[in-house]
C-alpha positions in Angstrom: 32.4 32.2 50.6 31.0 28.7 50.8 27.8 29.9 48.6 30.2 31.0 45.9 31.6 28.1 46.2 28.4 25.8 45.8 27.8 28.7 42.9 30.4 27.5 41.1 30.2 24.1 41.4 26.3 23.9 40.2 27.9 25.9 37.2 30.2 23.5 36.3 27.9 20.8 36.7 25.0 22.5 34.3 27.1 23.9 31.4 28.1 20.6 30.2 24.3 19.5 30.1 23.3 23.0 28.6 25.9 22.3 26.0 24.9 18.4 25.3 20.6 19.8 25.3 22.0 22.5 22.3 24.1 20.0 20.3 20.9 18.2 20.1 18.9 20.8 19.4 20.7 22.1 16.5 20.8 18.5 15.3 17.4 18.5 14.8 17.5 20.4 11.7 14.7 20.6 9.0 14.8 17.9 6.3 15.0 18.7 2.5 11.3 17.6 0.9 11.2 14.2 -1.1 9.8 15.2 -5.0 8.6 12.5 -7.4 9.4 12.2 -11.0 11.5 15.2 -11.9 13.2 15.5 -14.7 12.4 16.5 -18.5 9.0 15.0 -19.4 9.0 13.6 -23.0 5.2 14.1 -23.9 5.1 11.6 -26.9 6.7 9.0 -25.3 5.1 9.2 -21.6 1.6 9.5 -23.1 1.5 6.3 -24.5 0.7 5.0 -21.5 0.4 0.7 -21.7 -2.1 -0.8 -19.2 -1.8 -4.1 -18.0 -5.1 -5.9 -17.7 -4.7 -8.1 -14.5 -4.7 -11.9 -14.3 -7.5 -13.6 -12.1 -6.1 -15.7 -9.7 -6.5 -18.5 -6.7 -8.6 -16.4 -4.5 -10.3 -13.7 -6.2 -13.8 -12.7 -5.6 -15.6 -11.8 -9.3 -19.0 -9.9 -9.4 -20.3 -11.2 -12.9 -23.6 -9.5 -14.0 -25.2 -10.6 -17.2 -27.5 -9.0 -19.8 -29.5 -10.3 -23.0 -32.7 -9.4 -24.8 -34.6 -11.2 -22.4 -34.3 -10.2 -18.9 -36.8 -12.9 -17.3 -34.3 -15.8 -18.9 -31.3 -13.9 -17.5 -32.3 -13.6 -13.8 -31.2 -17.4 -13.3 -27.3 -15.8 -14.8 -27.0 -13.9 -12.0 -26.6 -13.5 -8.1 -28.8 -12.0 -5.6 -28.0 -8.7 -4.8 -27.3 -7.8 -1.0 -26.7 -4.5 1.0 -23.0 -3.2 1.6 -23.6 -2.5 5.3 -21.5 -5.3 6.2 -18.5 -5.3 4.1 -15.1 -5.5 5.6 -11.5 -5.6 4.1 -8.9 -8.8 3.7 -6.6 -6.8 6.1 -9.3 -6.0 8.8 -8.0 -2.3 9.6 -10.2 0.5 10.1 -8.3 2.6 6.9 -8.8 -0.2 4.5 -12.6 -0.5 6.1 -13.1 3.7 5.4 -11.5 3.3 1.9 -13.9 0.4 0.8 -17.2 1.7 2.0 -16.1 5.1 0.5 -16.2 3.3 -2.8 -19.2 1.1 -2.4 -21.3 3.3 -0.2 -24.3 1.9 0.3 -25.6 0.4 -2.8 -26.2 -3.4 -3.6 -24.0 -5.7 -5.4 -23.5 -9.4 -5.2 -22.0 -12.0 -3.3 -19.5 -12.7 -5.7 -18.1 -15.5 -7.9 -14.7 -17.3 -5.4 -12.2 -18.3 -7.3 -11.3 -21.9 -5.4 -7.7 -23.5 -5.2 -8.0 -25.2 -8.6 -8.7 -21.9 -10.1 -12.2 -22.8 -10.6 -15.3 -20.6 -10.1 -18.8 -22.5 -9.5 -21.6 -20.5 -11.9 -24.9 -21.6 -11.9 -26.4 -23.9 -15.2 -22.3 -23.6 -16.5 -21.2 -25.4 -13.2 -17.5 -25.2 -13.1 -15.3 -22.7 -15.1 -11.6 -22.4 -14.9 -11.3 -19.0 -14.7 -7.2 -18.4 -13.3 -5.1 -17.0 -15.6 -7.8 -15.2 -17.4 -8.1 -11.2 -17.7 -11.4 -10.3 -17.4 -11.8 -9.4 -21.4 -11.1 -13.2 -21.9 -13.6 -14.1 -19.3 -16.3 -11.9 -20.8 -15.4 -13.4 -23.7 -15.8 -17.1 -22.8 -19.1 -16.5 -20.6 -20.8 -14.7 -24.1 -19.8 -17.5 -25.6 -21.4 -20.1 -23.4 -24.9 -18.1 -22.7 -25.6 -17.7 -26.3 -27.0 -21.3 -26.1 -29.1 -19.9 -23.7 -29.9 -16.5 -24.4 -30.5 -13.9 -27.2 -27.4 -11.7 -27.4 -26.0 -12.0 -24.3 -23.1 -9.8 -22.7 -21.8 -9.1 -19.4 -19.3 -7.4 -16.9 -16.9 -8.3 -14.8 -14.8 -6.5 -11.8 -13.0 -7.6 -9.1 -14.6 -7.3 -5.3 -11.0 -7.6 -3.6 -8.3 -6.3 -5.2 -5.7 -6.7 -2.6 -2.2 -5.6 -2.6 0.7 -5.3 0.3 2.7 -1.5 1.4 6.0 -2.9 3.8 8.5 -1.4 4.7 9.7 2.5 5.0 5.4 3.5 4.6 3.3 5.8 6.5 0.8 3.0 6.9 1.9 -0.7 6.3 -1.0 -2.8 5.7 -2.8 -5.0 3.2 -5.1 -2.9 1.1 -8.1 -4.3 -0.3 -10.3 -1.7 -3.1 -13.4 -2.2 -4.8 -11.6 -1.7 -8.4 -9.6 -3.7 -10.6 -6.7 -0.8 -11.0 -4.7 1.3 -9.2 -1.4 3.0 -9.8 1.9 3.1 -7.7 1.4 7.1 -6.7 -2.9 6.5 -5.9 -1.2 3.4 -3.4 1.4 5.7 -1.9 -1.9 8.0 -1.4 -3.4 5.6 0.5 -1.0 4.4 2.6 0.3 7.8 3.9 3.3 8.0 1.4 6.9 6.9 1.5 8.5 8.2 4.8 11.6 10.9 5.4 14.0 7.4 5.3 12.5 5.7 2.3 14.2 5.1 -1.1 12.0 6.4 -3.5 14.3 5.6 -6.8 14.2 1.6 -5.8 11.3 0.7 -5.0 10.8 -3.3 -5.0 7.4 -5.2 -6.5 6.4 -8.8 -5.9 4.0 -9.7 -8.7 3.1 -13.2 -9.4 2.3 -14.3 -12.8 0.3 -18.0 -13.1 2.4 -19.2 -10.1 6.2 -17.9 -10.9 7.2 -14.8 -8.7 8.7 -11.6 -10.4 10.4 -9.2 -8.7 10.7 -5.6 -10.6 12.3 -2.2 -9.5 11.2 1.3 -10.4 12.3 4.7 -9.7 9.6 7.2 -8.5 12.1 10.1 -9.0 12.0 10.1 -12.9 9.1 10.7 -15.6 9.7 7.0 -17.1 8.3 5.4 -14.4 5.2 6.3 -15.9 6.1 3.3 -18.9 7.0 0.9 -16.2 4.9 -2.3 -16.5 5.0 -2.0 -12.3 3.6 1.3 -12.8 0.2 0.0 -12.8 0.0 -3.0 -9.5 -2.1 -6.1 -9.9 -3.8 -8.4 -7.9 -1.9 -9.2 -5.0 1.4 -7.6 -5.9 3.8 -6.6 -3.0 5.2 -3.2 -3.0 8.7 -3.1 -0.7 9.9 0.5 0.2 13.8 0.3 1.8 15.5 2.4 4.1 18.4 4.7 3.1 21.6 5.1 5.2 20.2 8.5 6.8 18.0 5.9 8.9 21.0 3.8 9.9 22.8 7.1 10.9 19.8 8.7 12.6 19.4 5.8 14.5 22.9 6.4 15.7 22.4 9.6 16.3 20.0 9.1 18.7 21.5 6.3 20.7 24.7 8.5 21.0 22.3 11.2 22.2 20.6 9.3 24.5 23.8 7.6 26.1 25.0 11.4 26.6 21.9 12.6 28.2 21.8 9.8 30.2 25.3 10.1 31.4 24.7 13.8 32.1 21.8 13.3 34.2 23.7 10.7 36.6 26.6 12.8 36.8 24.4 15.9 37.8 22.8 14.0 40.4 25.5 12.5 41.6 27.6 15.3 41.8 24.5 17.6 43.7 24.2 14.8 45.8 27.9 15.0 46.6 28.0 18.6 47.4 24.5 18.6 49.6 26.0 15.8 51.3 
């Protein structure tokens, strides 16, 4: 009689914990996949695509390599090349470290022209240039036209060596981002940051750009074809991309804190109430 008893006391204490662990369970349901740009795709509108050129700014680090009919006079143009074994990232983290030697393996390139406070660069025989504000067309342009007093038909390249930008909020990977390149699209930077999480808003997405000093803030939606045409499609140097949170974070957070206060309490009542009986 008196196990029966303790039979059905233990029963009564373990349905109601049974009940809260299924609840819970169930709640964990699967989540409906985030797609990008759906919609009708107007062909002769989305494939004029526009590319921004970006801006040199306070800074940057330039890798400026000159040519000309004579190669002995051009040598003093240009910087020593060095190895790549070394090179870090702006943001330090092993990902951005992987990413950049990817690009640059092991080959030389140079230590690269800094763009100083004043928006200067320092280049040897042309001593200062002011170089901010510039797209790298225009600097090619005003470097060809300050060698040809020193050489025969000069011409030259230019690239950036730390073209940063910024992932925050709702990302797989939150970081600053530095690649040997001088473009990259919104979709290649979700790539690399382990995309836009289960909480994220994909259809307003925020972007800090600054243009010769005065911020910008734009908005694009990754959900529809147009994005494409955005001028944010393409980020520039330094630009900040800001993913939000929906409200299914705010409720899951709920969610869980209910859940927890309910396992909790379950746990100290079944204890308690074991303790009570053994006693």
């Amino acid at each position: 009689m008196r196990l029966l008893l303790l039979s059905r006391k233990l029963t009564g204490v373990f349905l109601p914990l049974l009940m809260i662990l299924t609840v819970m369970l169930s709640s964990c349901g699967t989540t409906r996949p985030y797609v990008y740009m759906q919609g009708q795709f107007d062909t002769a509108q989305l494939s004029q695509v526009r590319i921004v050129e970006p801006i040199i700014q306070k800074g940057d680090l330039l890798n400026i390599i000159v040519y000309s009919d004579d190669p002995e006079a051009t040598k003093i143009f240009n910087q020593p090349l060095i190895a790549n074994a070394s090179s870090t990232t702006t943001s330090g983290s092993s990902v951005n470290a992987e990413v950049t030697q990817a690009n640059l393996g092991n080959s030389p390139t140079t230590p690269g022209y800094l763009v100083d406070e004043n928006g200067n660069i320092e280049y040897q025989i042309l001593n200062k240039l002011h170089v901010e504000g510039l797209t790298r067309s225009q600097l090619k342009d005003t470097l060809v036209a300050k060698l040809s007093h020193y050489l025969n038909n000069p011409y030259c390249t230019v690239r950036f060596l730390n073209f940063r930008f910024t992932m925050l909020g709702e990302i797989a990977r939150p970081a600053l981002y530095s690649i040997p390149s001088d473009r990259i699209n919104i979709f290649e930077a979700l790539a690399l940051s382990g995309d836009i999480t289960l909480y994220g808003r994909r259809e307003n997405v925020s972007i800090i750009r600054e243009n010769n000093g005065v911020r910008e803030f734009g908005r694009i939606d990754l959900t529809k074809p147009e994005v494409i045409n955005s001028p944010y499609f393409y980020l520039q140097q330094n630009d900040i991309v800001y993913i939000e949170q929906n409200k299914k974070k705010s409720i899951a957070n709920d969610v869980v804190t209910l859940r927890n206060i309910s396992i909790a309490t379950a746990i100290v009542s079944t204890v308690a109430l074991i303790y009570s009986i053994l006693k």
